[in-house]
SERO-4910 file (N, C-alpha, C, O; in steps of 0.05 Angstrom, whole numbers):
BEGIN
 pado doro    nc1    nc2    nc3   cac1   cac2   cac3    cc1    cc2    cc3    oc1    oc2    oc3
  Unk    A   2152    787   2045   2125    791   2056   2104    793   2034   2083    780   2034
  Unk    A   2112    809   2017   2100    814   1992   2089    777   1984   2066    767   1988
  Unk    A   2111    764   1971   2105    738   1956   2099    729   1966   2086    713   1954
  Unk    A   2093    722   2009   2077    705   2021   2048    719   2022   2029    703   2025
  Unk    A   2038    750   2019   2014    753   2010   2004    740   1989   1983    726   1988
  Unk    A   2024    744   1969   2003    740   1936   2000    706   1943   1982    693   1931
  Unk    A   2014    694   1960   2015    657   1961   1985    655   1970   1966    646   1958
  Unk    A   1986    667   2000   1957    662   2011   1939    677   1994   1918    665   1995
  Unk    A   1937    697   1978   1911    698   1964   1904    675   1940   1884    674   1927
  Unk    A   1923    662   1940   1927    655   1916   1903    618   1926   1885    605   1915
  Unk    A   1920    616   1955   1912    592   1966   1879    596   1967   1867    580   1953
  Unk    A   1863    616   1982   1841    629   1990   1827    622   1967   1809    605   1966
  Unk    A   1839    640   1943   1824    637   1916   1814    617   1900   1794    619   1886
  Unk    A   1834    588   1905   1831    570   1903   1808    554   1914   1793    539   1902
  Unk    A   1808    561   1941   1779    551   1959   1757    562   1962   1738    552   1973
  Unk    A   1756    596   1946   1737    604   1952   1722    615   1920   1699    616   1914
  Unk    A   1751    624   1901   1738    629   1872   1743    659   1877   1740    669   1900
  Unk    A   1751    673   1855   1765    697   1852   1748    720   1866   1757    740   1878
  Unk    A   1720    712   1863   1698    736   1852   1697    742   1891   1693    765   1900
  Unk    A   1700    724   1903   1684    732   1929   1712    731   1949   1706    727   1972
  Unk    A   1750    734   1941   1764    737   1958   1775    758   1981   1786    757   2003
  Unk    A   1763    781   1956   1763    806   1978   1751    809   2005   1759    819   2025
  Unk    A   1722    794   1995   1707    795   2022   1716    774   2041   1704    778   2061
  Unk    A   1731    754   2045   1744    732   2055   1772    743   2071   1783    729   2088
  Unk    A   1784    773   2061   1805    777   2079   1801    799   2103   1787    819   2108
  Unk    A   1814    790   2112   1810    807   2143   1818    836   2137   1836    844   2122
  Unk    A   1795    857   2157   1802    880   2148   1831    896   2154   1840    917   2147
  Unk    A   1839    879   2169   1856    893   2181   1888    885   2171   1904    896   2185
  Unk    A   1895    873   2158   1912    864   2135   1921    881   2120   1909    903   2117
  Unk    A   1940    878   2108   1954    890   2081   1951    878   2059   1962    856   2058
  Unk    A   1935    888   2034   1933    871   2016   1947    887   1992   1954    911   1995
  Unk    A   1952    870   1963   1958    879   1947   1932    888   1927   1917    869   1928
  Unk    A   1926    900   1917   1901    910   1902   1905    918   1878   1927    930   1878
  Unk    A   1894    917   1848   1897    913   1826   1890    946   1822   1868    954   1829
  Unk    A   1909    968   1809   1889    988   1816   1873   1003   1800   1868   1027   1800
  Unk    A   1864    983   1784   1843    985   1764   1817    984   1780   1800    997   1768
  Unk    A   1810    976   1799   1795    961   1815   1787    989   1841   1770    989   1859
  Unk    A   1802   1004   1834   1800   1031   1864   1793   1053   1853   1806   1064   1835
  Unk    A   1771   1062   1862   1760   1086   1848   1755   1111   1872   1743   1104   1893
  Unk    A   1763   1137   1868   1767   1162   1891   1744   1162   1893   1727   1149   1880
  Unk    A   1739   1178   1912   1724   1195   1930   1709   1223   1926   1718   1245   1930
  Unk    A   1689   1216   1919   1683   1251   1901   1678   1281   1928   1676   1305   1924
  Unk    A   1677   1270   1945   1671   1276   1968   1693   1285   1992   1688   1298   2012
  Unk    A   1715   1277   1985   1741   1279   1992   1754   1301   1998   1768   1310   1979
  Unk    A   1753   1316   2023   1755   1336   2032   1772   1355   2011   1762   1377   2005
  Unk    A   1798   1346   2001   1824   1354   1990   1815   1357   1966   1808   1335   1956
  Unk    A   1810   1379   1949   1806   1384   1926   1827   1393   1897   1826   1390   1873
  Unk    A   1848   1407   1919   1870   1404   1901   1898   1389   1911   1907   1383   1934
  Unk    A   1908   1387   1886   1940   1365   1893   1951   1391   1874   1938   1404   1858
  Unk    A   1975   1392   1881   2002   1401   1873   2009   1387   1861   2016   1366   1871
  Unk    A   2010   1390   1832   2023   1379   1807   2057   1368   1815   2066   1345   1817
  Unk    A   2073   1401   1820   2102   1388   1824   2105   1373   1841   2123   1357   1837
  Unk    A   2090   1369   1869   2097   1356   1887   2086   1327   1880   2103   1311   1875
  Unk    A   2066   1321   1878   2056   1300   1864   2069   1283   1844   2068   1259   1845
  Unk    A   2081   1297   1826   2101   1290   1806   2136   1286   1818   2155   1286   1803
  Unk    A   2138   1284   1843   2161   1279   1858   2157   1256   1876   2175   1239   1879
  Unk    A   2134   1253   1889   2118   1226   1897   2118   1216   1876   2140   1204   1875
  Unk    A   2104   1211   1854   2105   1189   1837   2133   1179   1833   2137   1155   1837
  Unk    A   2156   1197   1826   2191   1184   1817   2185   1168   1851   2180   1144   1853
  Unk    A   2185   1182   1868   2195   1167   1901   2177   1135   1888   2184   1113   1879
  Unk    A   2156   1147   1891   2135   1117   1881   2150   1090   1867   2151   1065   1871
  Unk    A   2161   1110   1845   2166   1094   1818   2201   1080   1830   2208   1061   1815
  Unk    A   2215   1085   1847   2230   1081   1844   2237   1053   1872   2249   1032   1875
  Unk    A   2214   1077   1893   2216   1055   1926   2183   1040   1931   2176   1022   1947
  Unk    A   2173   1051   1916   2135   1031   1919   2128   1051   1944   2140   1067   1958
  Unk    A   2105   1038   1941   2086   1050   1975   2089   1046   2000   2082   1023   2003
  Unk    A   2097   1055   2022   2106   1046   2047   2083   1042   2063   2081   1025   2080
  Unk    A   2065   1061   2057   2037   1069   2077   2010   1065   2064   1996   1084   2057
  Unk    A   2002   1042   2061   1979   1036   2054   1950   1055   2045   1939   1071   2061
  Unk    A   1946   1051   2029   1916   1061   2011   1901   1057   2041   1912   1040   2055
  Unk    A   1882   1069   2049   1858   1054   2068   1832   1059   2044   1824   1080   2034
  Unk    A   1823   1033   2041   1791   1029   2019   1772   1025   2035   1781   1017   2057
  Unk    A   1739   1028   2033   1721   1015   2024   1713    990   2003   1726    990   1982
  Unk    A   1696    973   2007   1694    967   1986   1656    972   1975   1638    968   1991
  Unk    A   1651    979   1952   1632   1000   1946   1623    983   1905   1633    989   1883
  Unk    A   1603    964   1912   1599    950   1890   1615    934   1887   1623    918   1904
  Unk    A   1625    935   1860   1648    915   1854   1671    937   1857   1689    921   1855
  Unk    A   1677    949   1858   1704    972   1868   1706    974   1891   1692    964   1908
  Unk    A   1727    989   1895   1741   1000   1930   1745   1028   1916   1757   1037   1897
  Unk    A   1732   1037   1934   1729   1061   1947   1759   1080   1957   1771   1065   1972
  Unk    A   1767   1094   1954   1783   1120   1971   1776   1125   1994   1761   1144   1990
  Unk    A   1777   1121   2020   1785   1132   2042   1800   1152   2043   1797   1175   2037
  Unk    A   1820   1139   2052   1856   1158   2051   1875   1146   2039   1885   1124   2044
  Unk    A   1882   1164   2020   1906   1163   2010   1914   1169   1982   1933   1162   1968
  Unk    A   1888   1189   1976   1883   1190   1952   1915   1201   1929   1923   1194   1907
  Unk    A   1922   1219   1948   1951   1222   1934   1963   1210   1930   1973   1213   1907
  Unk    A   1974   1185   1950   1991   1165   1940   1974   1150   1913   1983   1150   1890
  Unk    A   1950   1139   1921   1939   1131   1891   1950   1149   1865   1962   1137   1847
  Unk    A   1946   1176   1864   1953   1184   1842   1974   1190   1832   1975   1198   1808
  Unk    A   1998   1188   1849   2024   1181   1847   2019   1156   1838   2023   1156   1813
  Unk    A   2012   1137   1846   2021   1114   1836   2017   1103   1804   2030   1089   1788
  Unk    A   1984   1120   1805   1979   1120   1773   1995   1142   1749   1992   1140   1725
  Unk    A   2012   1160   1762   2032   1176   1741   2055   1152   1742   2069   1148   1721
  Unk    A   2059   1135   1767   2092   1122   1755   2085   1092   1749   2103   1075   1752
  Unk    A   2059   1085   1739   2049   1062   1726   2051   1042   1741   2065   1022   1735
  Unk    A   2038   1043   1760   2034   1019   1777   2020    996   1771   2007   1006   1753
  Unk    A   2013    977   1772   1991    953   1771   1977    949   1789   1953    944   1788
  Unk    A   1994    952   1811   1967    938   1847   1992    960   1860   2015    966   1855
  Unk    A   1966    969   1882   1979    979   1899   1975    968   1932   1955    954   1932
  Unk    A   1985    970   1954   1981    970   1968   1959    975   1990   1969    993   2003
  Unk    A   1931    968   2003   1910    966   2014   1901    951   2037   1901    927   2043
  Unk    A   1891    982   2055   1874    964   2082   1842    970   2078   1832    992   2077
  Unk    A   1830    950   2076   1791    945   2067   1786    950   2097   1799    941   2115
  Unk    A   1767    965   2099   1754    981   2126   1726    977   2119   1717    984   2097
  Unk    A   1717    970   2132   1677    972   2138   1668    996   2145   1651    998   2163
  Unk    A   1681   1020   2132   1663   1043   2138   1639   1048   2129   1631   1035   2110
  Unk    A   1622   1067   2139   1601   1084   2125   1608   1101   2111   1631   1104   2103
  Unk    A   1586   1116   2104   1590   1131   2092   1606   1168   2114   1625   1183   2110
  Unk    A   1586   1167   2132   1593   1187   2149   1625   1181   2163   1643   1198   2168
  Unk    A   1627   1151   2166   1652   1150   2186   1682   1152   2162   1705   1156   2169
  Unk    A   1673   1146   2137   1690   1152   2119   1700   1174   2115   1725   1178   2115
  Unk    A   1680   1195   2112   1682   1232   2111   1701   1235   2137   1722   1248   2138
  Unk    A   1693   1223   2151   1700   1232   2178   1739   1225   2186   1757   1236   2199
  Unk    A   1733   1199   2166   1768   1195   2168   1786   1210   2145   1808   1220   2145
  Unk    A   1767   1207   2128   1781   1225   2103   1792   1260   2115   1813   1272   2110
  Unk    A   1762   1270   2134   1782   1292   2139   1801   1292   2165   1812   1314   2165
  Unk    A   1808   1280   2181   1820   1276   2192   1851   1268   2184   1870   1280   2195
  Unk    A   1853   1253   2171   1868   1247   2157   1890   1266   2141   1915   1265   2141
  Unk    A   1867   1288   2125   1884   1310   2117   1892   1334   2130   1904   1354   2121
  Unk    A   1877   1326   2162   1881   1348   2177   1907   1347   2192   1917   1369   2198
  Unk    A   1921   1319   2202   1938   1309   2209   1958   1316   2189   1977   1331   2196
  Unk    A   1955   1307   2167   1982   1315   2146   1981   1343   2142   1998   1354   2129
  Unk    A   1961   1356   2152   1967   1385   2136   1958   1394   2106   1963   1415   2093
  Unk    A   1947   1377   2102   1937   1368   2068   1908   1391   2062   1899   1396   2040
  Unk    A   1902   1399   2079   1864   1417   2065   1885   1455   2063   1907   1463   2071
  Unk    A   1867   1464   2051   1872   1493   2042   1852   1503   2068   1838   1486   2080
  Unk    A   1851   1527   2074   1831   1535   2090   1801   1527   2084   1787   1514   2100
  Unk    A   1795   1537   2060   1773   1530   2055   1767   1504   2052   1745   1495   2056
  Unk    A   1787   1490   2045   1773   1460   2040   1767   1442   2065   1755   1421   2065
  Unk    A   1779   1458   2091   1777   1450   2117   1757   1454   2124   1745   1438   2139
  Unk    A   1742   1490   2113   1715   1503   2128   1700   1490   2115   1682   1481   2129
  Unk    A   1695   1481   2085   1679   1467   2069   1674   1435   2080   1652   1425   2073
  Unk    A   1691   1420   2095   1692   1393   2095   1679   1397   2129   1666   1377   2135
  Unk    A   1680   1417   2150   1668   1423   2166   1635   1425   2161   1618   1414   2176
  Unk    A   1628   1439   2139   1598   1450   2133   1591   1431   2120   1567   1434   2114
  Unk    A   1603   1404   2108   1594   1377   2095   1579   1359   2116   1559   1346   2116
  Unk    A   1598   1364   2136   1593   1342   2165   1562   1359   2179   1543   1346   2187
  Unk    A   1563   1386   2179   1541   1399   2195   1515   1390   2176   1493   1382   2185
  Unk    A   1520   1393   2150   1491   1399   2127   1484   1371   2125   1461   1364   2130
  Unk    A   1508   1349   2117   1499   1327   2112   1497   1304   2138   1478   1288   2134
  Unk    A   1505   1301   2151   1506   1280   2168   1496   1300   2205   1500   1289   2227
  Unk    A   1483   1329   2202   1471   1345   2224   1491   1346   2246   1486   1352   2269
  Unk    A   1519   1336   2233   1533   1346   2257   1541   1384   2276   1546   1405   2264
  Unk    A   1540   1380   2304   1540   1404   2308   1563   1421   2307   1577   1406   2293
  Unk    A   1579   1442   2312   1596   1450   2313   1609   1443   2345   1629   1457   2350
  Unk    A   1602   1427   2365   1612   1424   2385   1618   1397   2390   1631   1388   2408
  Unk    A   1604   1382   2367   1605   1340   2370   1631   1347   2349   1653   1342   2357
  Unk    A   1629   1356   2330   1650   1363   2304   1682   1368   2329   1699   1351   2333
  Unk    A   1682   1393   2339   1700   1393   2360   1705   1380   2371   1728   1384   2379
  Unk    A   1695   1359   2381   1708   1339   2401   1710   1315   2389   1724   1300   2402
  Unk    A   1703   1307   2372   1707   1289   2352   1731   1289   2340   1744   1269   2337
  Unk    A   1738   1313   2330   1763   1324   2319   1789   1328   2338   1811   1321   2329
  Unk    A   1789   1338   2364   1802   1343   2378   1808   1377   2374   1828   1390   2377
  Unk    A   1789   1383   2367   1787   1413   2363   1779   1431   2381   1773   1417   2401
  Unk    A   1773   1466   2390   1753   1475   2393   1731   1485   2386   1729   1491   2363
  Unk    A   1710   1490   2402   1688   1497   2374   1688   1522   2360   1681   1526   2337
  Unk    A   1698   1541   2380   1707   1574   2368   1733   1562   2348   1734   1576   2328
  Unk    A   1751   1544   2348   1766   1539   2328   1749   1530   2293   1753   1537   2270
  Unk    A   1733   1515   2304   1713   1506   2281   1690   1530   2268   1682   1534   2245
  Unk    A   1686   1539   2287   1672   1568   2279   1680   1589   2264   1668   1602   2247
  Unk    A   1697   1590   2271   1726   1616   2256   1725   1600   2230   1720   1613   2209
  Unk    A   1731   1573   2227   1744   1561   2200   1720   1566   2185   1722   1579   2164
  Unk    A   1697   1557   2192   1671   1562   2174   1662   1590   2166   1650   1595   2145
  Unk    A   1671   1611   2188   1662   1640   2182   1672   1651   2149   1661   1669   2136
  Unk    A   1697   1633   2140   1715   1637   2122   1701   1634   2095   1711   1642   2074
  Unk    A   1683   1624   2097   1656   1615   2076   1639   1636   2067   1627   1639   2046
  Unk    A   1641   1655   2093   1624   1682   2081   1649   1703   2072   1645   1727   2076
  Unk    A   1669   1696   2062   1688   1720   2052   1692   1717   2009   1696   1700   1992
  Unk    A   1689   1740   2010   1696   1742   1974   1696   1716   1957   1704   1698   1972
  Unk    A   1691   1707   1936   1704   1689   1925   1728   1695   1920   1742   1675   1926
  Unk    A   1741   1718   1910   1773   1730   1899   1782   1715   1934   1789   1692   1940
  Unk    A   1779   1739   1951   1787   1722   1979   1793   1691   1982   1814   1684   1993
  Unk    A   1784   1682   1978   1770   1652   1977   1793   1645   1963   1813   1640   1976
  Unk    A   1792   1645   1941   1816   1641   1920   1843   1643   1935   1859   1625   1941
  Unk    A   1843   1672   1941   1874   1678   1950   1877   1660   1973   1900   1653   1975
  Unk    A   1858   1648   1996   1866   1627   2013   1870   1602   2004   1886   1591   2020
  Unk    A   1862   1585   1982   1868   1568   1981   1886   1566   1959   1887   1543   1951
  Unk    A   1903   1583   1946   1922   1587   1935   1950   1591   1956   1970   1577   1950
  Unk    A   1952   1609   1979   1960   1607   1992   1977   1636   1994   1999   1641   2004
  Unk    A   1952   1654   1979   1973   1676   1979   1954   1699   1996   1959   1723   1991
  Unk    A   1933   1691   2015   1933   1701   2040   1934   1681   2065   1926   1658   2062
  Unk    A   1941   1689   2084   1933   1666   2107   1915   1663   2124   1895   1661   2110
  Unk    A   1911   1662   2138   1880   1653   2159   1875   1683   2173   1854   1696   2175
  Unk    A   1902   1690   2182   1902   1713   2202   1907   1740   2189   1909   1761   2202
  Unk    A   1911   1737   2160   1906   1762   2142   1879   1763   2132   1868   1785   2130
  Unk    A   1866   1741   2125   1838   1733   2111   1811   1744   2127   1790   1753   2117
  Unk    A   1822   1740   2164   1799   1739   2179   1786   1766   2181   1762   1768   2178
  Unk    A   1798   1784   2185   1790   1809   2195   1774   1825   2166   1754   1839   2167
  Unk    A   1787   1819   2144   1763   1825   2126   1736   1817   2119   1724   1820   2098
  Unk    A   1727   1799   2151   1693   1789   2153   1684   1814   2163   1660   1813   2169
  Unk    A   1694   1833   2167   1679   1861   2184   1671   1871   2161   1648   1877   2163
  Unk    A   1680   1875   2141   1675   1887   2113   1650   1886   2099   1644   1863   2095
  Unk    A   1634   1902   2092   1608   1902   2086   1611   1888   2066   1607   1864   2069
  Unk    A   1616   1894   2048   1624   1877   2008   1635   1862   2008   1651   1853   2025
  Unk    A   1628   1850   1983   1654   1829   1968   1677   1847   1955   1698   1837   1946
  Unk    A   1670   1872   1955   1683   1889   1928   1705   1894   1945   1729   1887   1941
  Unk    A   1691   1913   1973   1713   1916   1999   1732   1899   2011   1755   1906   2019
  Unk    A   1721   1873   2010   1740   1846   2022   1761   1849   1999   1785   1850   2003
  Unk    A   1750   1849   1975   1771   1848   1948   1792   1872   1952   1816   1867   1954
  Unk    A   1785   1890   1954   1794   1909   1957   1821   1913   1978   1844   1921   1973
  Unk    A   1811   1906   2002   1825   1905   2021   1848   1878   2021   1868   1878   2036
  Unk    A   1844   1862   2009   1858   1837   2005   1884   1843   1990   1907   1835   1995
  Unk    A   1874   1864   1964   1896   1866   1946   1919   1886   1955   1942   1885   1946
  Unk    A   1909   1903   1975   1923   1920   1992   1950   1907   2012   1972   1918   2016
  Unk    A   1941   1887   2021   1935   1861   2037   1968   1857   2026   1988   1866   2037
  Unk    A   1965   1844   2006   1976   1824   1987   1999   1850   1981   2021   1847   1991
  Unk    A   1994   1872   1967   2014   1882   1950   2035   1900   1980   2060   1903   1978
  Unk    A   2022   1906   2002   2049   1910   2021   2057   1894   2039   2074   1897   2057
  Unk    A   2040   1870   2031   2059   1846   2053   2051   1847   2085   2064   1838   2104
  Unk    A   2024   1861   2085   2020   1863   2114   2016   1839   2129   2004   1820   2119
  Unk    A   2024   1838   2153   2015   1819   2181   1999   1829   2180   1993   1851   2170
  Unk    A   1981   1804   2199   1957   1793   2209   1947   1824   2220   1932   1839   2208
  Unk    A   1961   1829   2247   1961   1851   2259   1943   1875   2242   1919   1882   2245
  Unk    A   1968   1884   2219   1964   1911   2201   1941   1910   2186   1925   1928   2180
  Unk    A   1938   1875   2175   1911   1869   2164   1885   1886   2172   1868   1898   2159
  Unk    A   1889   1882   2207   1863   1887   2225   1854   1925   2225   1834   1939   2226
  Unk    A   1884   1928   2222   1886   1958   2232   1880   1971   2198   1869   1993   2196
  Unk    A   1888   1958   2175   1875   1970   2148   1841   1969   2152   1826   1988   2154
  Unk    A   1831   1939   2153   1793   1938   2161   1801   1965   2176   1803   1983   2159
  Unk    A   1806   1974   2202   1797   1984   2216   1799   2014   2197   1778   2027   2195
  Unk    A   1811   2019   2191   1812   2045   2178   1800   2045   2150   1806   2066   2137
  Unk    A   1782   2023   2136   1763   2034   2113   1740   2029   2129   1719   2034   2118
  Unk    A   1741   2019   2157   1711   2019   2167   1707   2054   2173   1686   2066   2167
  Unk    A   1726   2063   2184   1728   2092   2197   1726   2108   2168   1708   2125   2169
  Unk    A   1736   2107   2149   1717   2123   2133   1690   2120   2110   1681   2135   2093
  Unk    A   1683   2094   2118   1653   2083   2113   1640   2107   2123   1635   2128   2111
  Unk    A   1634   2101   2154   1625   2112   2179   1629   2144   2175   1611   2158   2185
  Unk    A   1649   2155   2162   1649   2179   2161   1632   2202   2135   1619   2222   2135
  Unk    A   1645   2180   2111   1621   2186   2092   1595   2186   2089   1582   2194   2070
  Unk    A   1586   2175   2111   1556   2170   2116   1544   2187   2126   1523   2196   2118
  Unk    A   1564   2197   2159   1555   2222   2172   1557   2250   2159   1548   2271   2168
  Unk    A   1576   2245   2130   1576   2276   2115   1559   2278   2097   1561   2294   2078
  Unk    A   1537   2260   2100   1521   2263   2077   1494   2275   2078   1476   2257   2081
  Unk    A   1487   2293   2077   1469   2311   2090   1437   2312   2068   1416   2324   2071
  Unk    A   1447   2295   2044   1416   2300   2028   1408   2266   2030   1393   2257   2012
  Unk    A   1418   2250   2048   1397   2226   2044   1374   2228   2065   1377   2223   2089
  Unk    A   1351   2237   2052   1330   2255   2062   1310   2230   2043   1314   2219   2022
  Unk    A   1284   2227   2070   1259   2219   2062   1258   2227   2037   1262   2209   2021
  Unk    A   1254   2256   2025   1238   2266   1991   1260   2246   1981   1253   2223   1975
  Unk    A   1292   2255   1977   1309   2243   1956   1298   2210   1957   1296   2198   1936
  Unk    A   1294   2200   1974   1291   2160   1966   1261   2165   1963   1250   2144   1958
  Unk    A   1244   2186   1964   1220   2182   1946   1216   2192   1919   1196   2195   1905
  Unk    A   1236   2196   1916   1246   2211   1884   1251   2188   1871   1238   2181   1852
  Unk    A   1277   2171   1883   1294   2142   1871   1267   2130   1865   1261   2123   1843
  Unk    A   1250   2127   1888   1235   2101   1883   1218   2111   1858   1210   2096   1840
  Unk    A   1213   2142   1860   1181   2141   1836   1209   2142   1808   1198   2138   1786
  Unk    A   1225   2144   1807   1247   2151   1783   1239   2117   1773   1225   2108   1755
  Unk    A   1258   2103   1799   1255   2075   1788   1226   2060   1782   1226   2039   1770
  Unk    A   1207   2069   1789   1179   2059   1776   1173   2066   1753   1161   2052   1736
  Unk    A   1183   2097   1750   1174   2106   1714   1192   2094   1699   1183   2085   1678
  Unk    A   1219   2091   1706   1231   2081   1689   1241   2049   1681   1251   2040   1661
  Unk    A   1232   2039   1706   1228   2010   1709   1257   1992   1703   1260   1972   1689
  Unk    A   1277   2011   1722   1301   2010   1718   1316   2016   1745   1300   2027   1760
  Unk    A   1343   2013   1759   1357   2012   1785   1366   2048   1776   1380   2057   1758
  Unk    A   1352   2058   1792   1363   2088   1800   1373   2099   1822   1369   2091   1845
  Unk    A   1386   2115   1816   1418   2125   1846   1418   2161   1836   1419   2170   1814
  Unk    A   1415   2176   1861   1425   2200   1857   1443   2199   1880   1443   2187   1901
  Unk    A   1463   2220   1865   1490   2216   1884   1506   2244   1880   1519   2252   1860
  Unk    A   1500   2259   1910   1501   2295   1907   1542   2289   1915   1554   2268   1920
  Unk    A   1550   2313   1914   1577   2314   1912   1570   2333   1940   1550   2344   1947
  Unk    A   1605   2330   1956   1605   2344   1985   1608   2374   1975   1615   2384   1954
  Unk    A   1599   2387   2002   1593   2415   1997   1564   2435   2000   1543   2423   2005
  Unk    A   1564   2458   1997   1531   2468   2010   1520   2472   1983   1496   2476   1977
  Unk    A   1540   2469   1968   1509   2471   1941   1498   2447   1933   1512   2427   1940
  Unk    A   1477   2441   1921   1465   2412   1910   1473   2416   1884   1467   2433   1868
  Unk    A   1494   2391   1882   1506   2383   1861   1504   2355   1860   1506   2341   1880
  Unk    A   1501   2346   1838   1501   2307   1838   1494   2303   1812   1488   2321   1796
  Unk    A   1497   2272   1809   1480   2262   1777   1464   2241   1786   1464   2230   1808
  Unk    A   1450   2237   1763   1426   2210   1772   1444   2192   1754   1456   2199   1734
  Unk    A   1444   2169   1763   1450   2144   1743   1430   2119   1746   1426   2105   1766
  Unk    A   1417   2116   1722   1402   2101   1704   1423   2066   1700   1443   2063   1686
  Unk    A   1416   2055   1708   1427   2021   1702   1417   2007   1687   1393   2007   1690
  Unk    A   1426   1991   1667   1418   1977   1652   1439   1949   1649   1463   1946   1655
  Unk    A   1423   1935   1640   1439   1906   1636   1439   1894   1609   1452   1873   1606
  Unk    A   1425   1906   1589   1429   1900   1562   1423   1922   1546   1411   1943   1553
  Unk    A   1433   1913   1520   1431   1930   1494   1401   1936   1496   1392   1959   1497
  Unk    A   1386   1915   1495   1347   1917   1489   1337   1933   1522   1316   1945   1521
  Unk    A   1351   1933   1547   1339   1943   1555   1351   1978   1551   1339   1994   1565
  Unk    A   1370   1989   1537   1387   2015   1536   1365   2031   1514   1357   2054   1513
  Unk    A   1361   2004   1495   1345   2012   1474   1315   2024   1481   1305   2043   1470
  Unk    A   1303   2010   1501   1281   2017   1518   1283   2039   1527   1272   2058   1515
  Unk    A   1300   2044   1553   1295   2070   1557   1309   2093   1543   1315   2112   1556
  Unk    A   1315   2091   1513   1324   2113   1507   1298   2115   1495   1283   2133   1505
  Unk    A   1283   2095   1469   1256   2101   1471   1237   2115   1491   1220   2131   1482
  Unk    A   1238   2111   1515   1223   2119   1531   1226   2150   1534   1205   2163   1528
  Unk    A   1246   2164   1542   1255   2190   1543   1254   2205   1521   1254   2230   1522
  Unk    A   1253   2189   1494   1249   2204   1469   1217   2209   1471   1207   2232   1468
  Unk    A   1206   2190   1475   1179   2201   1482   1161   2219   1489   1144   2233   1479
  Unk    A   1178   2209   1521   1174   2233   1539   1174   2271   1528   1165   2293   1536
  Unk    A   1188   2262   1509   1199   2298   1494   1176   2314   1489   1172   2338   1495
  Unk    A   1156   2290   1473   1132   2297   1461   1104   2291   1472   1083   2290   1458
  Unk    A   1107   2287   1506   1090   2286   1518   1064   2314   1522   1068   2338   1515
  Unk    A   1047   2305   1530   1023   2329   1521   1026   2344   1558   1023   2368   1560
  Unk    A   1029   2334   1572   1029   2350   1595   1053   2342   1611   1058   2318   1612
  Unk    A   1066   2355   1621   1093   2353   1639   1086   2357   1662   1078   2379   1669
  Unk    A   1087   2331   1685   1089   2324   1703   1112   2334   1727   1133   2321   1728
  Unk    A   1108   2353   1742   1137   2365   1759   1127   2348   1788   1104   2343   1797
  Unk    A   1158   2341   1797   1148   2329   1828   1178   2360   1837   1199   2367   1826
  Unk    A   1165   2370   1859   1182   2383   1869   1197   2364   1895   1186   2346   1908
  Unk    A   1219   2372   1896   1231   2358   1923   1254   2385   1938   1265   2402   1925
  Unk    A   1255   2382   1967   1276   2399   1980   1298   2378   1993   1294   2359   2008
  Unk    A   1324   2389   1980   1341   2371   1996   1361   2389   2025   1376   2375   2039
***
């Protein structure tokens, strides 16, 4: 099948001249393709490949060729990536020359559109690269979360959930598309006020091996003592945040007083800084202050 392709391109070429045969074959064909000539997809839902696995496709490659066709664009004088970008890069670790190709008249949108499909079928996107290739289709091409669903064969609370995954930690983030949380451990730490907390709760997560389930029921129990430290806090009082604010005006710096539990007023103030020149400032400043001509008292009751 092979040598009666390369015959008819060969005949074509003859009648038509090298430069314009691609455009002369039907899209719907199997061709052989030079694959110098095929250039990826920067856009391409799938952001990472698995080295070892990849490197076991190429021997399969190198030993039995391609069974399942590249699908291209063609895009200038190159072809384009559709699907199949893995097999391409298999094919370029076990030194291929031409690979196997079906030329498609896509756009640009209907390309995205097969590209993720494509890896949704094999199983191929990480969570995030699924919620990310979802929020490509909404931002770039105004699709909604309900045309996206039925287009896909999805639901839209299915597509919703996958995008929610966008507002969790970057560490989070990481650990899903690494694969060392899963969808139904990842989710319930969107209740979580922080990034610090999602982190927090992740590594908890991670180091006893909890189900999805226990996931829900840990959130649920650092939300319960959020909620509780809040209600034991008896000096966040109008004067104290008019204290912070005139502190942080004189000092022109992020100020925090922070009393310890109990009936006496106990706490420290902490002063923030973000560099050496601004540490240098306000120690200047307070040295100053030493030798000021009149001392300024603000009284406050907490």
């Amino acid at each position: 099948m092979a040598v009666k392709q390369k015959k008819e391109r060969k005949t074509l070429a003859a009648m038509m001249g090298e430069e314009s045969i691609n455009n002369a074959l039907p899209s719907r064909e199997i061709h052989e393709l030079s694959i110098s000539e095929i250039v990826v997809n920067g856009d391409q839902p799938r952001k990472h490949f698995d080295e070892q696995s990849l490197a076991s496709l190429a021997e399969s490659v190198k030993n039995l060729g391609i069974f399942q066709p590249i699908v291209v664009r063609k895009q200038n004088n190159k072809y384009q990536i559709v699907a199949g970008e893995r097999r391409y890069r298999a094919a370029l670790m076990a030194g291929l020359e031409t690979v196997p190709v079906v030329v498609k008249n896509y756009n640009t949108e209907e390309m995205t559109e097969v590209a993720l499909v494509e890896n949704l079928q094999r199983e191929g996107l990480d969570p995030i690269e699924e919620a990310l290739a979802y929020q490509g289709l909404m931002n770039t091409y105004k699709q909604t979360q309900e045309m996206i669903a039925v287009r896909l064969g999805k639901s839209r609370s299915y597509i919703a959930n996958m995008m929610r995954l966008l507002k969790l930690s970057a560490s989070v983030q990481k650990d899903l598309i690494e694969g060392d949380l899963t969808v139904g451990q990842a989710r319930p730490l969107l209740a979580l006020r922080s990034g610090a907390q999602q982190t927090e709760a992740a590594e908890k997560i991670k180091e006893g091996e909890l189900s999805a389930r226990q996931a829900e029921q840990l959130v649920k129990s650092m939300m319960g003592k959020q909620s509780k430290t809040v209600k034991e806090n008896p000096h966040d009082t109008a004067e104290v945040r008019a204290l912070v604010d005139k502190l942080k005006l004189t000092l022109g710096s992020p100020v925090s007083i922070k009393f310890r539990n109990g009936k006496q007023v106990q706490g420290k103030i902490e002063i923030a800084f973000s560099s050496e020149d601004e540490l240098t400032r306000l120690i200047s400043f307070m040295e100053s202050q030493e030798f000021a001509g009149e001392d300024e008292t603000m009284e406050f009751r907490v």
